[in-house]
C-alpha positions in Angstrom: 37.3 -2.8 -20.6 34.5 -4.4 -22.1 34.5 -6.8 -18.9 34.9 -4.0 -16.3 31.7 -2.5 -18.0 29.7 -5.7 -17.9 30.5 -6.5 -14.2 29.2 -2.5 -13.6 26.2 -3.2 -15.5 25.4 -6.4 -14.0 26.4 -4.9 -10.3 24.1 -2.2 -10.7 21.0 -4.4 -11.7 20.3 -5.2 -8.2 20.2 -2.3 -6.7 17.4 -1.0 -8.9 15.9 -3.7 -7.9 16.4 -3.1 -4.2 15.6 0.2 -4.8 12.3 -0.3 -6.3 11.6 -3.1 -3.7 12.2 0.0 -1.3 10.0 2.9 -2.9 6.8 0.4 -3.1 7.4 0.1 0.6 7.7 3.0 1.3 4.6 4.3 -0.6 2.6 0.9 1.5 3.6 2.6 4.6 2.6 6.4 3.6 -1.0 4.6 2.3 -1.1 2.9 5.6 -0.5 6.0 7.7 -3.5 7.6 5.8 -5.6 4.3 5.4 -5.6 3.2 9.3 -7.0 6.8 10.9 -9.8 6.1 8.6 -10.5 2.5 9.3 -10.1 2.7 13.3 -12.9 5.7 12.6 -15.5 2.8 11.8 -13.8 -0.4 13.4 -11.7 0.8 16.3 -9.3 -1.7 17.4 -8.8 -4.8 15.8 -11.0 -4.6 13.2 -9.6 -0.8 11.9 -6.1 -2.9 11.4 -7.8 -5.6 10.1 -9.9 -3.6 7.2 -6.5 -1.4 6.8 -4.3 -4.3 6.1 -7.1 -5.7 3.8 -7.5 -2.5 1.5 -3.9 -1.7 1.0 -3.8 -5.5 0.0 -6.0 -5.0 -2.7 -5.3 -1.9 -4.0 -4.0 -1.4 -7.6 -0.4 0.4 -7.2 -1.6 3.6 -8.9 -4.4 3.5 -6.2 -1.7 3.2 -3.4 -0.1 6.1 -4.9 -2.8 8.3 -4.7 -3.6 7.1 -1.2 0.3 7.6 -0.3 -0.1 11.2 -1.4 -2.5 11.8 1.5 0.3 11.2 4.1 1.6 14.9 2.5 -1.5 16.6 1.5 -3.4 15.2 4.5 -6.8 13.1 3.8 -9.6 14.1 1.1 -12.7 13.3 -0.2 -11.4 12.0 -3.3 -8.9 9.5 -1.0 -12.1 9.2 1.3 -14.1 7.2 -1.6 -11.3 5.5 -2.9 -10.5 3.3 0.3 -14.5 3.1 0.4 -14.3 1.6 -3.4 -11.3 -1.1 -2.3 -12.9 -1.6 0.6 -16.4 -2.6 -1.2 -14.2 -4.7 -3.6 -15.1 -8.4 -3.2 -12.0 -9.4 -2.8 -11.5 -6.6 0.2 -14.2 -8.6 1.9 -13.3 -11.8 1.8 -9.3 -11.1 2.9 -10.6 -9.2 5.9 -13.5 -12.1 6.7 -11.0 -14.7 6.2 -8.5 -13.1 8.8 -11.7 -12.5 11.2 -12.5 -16.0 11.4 -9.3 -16.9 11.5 
């Protein structure tokens, strides 16, 4: 018995894995959804994926989160300045200069 539990416990390891794995992208593609209406607002194009690629890159998880929620609540302010904070980060900057210039 002792083996039959182990092998249960070891089998289901994985899959919270996988399912974890699976929520985060799920949550990326929700903050996407409500990230790239607002980028192709000031960088149509291109540069709107570019910028939108770049921010959800260097956002915190807790920031995608919040972001995420906007693909149900719809867009805010309080999202509005957050993707204007990442996207002022240094860091936001330099990934979406370094894909620019290729």
């Amino acid at each position: 018995m002792k083996t039959l539990t182990a092998l249960a416990i070891g089998a289901a390891a994985p899959l919270t894995v996988a399912t974890t794995a699976e929520a985060d992208e799920a949550m990326r593609t929700a903050a996407t959804s409500v990230v790239t209406p607002m980028m192709q607002e000031v960088a149509p194009g291109r540069g709107g994926e570019i910028f939108t690629a770049c921010v959800i890159q260097n956002a915190t998880e807790e920031e995608i989160a919040v972001i995420a929620m906007g693909a149900v609540t719809g867009p805010s302010p309080e999202i509005g300045a957050l993707v204007s904070a990442i996207l002022a980060r240094p860091e936001t900057l330099a990934c979406a200069q370094s894909i620019i210039e290729g």
